[in-house]
NUDREN-12467 format. One record per residue (C-alpha): residue in three letters; x, y, z. Coordinates in steps of 0.2 Angstrom, whole numbers, plus 5000, padded with zeros to 4 digits. Example, Ala and Ser with C-alpha at 12.3 -4.5 7.8 and 13.67 -1.06 7.14 Angstrom:
<sites>
ALA506249785039SER506849955036
</sites>
This chain:
<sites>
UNK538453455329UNK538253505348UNK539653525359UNK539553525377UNK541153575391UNK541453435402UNK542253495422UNK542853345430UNK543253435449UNK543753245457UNK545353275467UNK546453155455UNK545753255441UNK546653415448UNK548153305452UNK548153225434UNK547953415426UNK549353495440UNK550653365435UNK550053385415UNK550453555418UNK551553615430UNK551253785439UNK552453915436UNK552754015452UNK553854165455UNK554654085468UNK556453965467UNK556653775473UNK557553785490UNK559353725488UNK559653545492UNK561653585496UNK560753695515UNK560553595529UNK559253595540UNK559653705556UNK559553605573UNK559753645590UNK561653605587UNK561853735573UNK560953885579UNK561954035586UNK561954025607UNK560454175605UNK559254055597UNK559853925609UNK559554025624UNK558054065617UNK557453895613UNK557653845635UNK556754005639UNK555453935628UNK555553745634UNK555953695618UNK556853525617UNK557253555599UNK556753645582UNK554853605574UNK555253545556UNK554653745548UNK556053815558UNK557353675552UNK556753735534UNK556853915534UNK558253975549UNK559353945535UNK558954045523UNK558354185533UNK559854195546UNK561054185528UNK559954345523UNK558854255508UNK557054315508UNK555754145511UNK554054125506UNK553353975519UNK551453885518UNK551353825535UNK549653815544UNK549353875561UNK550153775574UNK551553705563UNK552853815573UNK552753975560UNK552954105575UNK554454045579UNK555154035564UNK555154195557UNK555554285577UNK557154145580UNK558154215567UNK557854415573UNK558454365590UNK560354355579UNK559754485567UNK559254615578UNK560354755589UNK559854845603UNK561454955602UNK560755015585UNK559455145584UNK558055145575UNK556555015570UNK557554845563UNK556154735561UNK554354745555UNK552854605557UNK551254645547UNK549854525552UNK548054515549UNK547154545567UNK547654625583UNK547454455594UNK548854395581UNK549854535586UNK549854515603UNK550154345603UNK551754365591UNK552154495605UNK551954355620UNK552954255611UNK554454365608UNK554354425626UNK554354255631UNK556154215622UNK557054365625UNK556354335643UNK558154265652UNK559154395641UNK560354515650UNK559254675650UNK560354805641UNK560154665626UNK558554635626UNK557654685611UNK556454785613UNK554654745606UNK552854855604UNK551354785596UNK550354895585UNK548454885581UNK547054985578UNK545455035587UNK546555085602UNK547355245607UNK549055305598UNK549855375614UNK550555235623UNK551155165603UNK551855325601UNK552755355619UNK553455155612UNK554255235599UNK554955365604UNK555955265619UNK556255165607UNK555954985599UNK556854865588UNK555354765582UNK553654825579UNK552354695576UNK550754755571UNK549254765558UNK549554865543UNK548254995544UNK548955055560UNK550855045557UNK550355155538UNK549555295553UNK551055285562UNK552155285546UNK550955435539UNK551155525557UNK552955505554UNK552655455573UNK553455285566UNK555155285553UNK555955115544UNK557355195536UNK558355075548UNK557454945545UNK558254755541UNK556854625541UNK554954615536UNK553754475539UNK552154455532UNK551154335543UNK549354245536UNK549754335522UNK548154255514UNK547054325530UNK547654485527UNK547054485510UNK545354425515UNK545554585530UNK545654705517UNK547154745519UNK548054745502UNK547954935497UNK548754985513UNK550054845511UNK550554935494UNK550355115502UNK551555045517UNK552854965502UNK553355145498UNK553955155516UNK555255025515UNK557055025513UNK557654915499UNK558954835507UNK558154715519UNK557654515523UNK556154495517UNK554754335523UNK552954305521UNK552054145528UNK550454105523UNK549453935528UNK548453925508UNK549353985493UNK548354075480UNK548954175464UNK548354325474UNK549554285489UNK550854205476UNK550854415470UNK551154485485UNK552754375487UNK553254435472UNK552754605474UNK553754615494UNK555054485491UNK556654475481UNK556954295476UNK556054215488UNK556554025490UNK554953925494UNK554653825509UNK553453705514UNK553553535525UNK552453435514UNK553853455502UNK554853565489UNK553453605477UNK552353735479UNK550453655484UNK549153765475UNK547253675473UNK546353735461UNK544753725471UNK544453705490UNK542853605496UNK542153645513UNK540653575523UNK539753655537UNK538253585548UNK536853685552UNK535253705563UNK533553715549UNK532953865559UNK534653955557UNK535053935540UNK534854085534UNK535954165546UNK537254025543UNK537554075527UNK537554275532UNK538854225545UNK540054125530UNK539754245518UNK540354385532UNK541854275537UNK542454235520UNK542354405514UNK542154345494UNK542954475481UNK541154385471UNK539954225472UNK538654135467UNK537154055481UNK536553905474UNK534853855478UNK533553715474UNK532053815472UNK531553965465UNK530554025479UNK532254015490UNK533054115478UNK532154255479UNK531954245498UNK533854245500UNK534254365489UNK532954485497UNK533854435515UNK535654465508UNK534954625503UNK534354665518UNK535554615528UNK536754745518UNK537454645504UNK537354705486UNK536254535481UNK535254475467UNK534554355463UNK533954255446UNK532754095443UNK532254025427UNK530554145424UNK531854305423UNK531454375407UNK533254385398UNK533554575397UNK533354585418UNK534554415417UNK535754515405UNK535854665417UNK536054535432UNK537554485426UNK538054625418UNK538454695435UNK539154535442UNK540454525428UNK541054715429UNK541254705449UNK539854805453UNK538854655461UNK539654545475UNK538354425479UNK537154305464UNK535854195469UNK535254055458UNK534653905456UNK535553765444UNK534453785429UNK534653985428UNK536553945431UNK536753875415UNK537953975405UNK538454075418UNK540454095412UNK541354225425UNK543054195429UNK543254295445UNK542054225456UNK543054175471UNK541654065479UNK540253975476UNK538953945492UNK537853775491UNK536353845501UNK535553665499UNK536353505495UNK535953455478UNK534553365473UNK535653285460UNK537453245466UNK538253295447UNK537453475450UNK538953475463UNK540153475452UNK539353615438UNK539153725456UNK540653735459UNK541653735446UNK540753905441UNK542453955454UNK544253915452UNK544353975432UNK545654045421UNK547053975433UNK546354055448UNK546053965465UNK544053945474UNK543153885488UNK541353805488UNK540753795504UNK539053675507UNK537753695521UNK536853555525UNK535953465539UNK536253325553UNK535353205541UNK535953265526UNK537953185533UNK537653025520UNK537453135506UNK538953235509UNK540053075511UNK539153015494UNK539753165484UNK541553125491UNK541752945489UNK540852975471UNK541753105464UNK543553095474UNK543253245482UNK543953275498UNK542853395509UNK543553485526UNK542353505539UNK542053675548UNK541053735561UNK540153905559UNK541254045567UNK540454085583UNK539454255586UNK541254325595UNK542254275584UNK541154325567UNK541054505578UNK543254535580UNK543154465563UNK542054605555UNK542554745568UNK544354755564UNK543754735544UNK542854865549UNK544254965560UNK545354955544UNK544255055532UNK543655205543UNK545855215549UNK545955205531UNK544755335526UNK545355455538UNK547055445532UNK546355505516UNK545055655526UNK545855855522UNK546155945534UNK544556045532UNK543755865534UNK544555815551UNK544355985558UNK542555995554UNK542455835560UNK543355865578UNK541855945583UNK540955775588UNK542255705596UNK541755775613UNK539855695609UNK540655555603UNK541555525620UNK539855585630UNK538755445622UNK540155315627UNK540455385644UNK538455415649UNK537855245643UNK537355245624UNK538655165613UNK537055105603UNK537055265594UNK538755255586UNK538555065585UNK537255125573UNK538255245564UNK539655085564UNK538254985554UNK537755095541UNK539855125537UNK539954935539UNK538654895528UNK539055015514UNK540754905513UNK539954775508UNK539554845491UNK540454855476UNK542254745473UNK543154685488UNK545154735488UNK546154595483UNK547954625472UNK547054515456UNK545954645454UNK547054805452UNK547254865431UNK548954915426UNK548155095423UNK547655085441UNK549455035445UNK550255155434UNK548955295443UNK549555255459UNK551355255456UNK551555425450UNK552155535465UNK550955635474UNK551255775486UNK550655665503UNK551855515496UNK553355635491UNK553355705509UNK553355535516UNK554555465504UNK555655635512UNK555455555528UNK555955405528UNK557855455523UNK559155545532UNK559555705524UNK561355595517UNK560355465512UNK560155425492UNK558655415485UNK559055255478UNK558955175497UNK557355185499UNK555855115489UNK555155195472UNK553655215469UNK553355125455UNK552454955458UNK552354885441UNK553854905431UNK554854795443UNK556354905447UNK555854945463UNK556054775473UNK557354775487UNK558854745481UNK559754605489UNK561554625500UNK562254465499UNK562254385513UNK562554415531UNK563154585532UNK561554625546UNK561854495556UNK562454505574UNK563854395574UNK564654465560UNK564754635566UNK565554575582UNK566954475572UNK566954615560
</sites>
């Protein structure tokens, strides 16, 4: 007797399978005995902050989660872009925060420097009407610029420092930067900086903080991988969302983006680039697409290939051989020599062309979203191609956001600070043989710039850009408990910064061990608002 694994994708599917099986988080159920902050309940900081801003009232994020985080509880939040977010997570500093302290009190890690600067504005704009010997003092920090004017920020000193974690993990490294004083971290589009690349300097950074702090991380989606990092930076983290109490994890996102015929090609180079997947799979109709697209991909710089039904089965076993161990990011294929295909890391699944067959759908993309893991299939198609889309929906229950490709500007910040974070982050890990060898090119470095030819090192850009796209991409699912294990056993780089982020009184014991697995070294929570402003004045 044959036996054949039936997927069934359709939203209330997922619904009926989520509330069969409920999905165990490591975060808490926010407490129905706190109120809702208003405008009425906020210390006269937040207020004050709230006219400079021209805010009538409180957005319904900030209600939820002032609360908790002036009462010193850390919060996890899904809240999209828009929603009020910013504000949520820089009210509560304005009470938190003390420019008669010394020191760094407050750290935001976000994904990109535009979002840095931005959380800056912001934070100028509310402490704008403050007396200024109280006003706190912020910097933001990002790379691909010069350190100096970051460092001269430090060193006249600044209560909140806001910037991307690549740079603030130089600044920390340089010892230019210290958090031994440090009372809250925010970590912003936490799911954006997982797509950056940025999660191996997040966990370097983590050695760097003190465990006795408020901890918060917003993030617009969700998945197991961002769920981690929670649990990883945060101590009991109550979780927030205005949609409702429970935490909103889809197994499977669908996306649909329009495209020009001529273009096509490049439409999906530009997805794949902004997406960044850890692995995928290229659907295709034909076989002769399939081996022009995995050629292009391959040219283009991705690790690609490709496999149609005429492959003979030991070049299909090596194929997927490397797409299981990691090794290969990007598979082309077309529905027939898909069949069988069982990974369970695949992150995402790209529809080159709409089916021929709209049940093809379905088997495409649920090649992602398995084992209790979260993915995204993403569909190109054309103008005409609308009704079809809209079929697959209204057939299978299947609700499909609509996107726009990124533009050319925004696909090129996108890559250049994916691209800023790794070579920061391979200098970081340069001898001192290296970078003094290296010094020597700086002067011709500066003279191609100043005399006209940037092309050149644009070239040398590409080929570093281009070798980053091979192999697995970073993401916290993928690190091995050996891997872990390695990485927490001190080392001489580590030991001296662990050194310096503690007064010579300090005990060891204040500041973040560095073992990342065994769950010991989670900041250790001071009940409740013994760091906030007002208390220390009544106390």
């Amino acid at each position: 007797m044959a036996y054949s694994l039936q997927i069934d994708l359709t939203s209330a599917a997922q619904k009926k399978e989520r509330d069969d099986s409920p999905i165990q988080t490591p975060f808490e159920d926010p407490d129905d005995a706190v109120e809702p902050a208003s405008r009425e309940t906020v210390p006269d900081s937040i207020r004050q902050a709230l006219d400079s801003l021209g805010w009538a009232d409180l957005m319904p994020v900030q209600q939820q989660a002032l609360p908790y985080l002036l009462d010193g509880h850390d919060v996890v939040v899904q809240s999209r872009t828009g929603s009020g977010k910013t504000g949520a997570f820089l009210l509560p500093l304005l009470e938190q925060l003390d420019r008669q302290s010394d020191g760094t009190q407050a750290l935001v890690l976000c994904p990109t420097r535009e979002l840095a600067l931005q959380i800056h504005g912001e934070f100028e704009k509310m402490t704008a009407d403050m007396p200024a010997d109280e006003r706190v003092r912020a910097v933001p920090v990002y790379g691909g610029t010069a350190y100096g004017p970051q460092i001269d920020a430090f060193k006249n000193g600044v209560e909140l420092v806001i910037g991307t974690p690549g740079r603030v993990l130089d600044h920390l490294e340089r010892r230019s930067l210290r958090l031994d004083t440090l009372r809250a971290l925010i970590l912003d589009e936490a799911d954006e900086m997982l797509s950056m690349g940025f999660y191996p300097d997040m966990r370097k950074l983590k050695r760097f903080l003190p465990r006795e702090r408020t901890s918060a991380m917003f993030s617009a989606t969700m998945p197991y991988a961002v769920q981690r990092v929670g649990k990883e930076f945060l101590t009991d983290p109550v979780f927030l969302a205005p949609a409702g109490k429970r935490i909103h994890v889809d197994l499977m996102t669908h996306r649909a983006v329009e495209v020009e015929p001529m273009g096509k090609d490049r439409a999906l180079a530009k997805l794949i680039e902004w997406e960044n997947p850890s692995a995928a799979i290229v659907f295709a109709n034909t076989r002769r697409e399939v081996e022009y697209l995995a050629t292009f991909l391959r040219n283009f710089g991705y690790d690609a290939d490709g496999i149609s039904s005429d492959l003979t089965q030991k070049a299909r076993e090596k194929v997927m051989g490397r797409l299981r161990s990691g090794d290969l990011r990007i598979l082309v294929a077309t529905d027939v020599a898909a069949r069988g295909i069982d990974v369970n890391d695949l992150s995402h699944v790209f529809q080159y062309d709409v089916p021929q067959d709209k049940e093809y759908y379905v088997h495409r993309s649920g090649r992602t979203a398995r084992a209790g893991k979260s993915g995204t299939s993403i569909t190109l198609y054309f103008a005409h191609e609308k009704s079809a889309i809209k079929d697959i929906e209204k057939k299978y229950d299947i609700p499909m956001e609509r996107r726009e490709l990124p533009t050319d500007d925004e696909l090129a910040r996108r890559v250049g600070e994916r691209l800023t974070n790794k070579l920061e982050d391979r200098m970081r890990d340069r001898s001192a043989l290296d970078k003094e060898r290296a010094a020597r090119f700086v002067p011709v470095a500066r003279q191609l710039v100043e005399e006209g030819e940037p092309e050149i090192l644009a070239m040398l850009l590409d080929e570093a850009y281009r070798a980053s796209l091979h192999g697995p991409a970073d993401a916290p699912v993928m690190v091995a408990e050996h891997e872990r294990e390695e990485d927490a056993r001190p080392d001489e780089a580590h030991s001296d910064a662990r050194d310096d982020v503690s007064e010579p009184d300090t005990n060891e014991a204040d500041v973040d061990s560095d073992s990342d697995d065994s769950g010991d070294d989670k900041p250790k929570r001071s009940r409740r608002r013994s760091r906030s402003r007002s208390r220390r004045k009544d106390s």
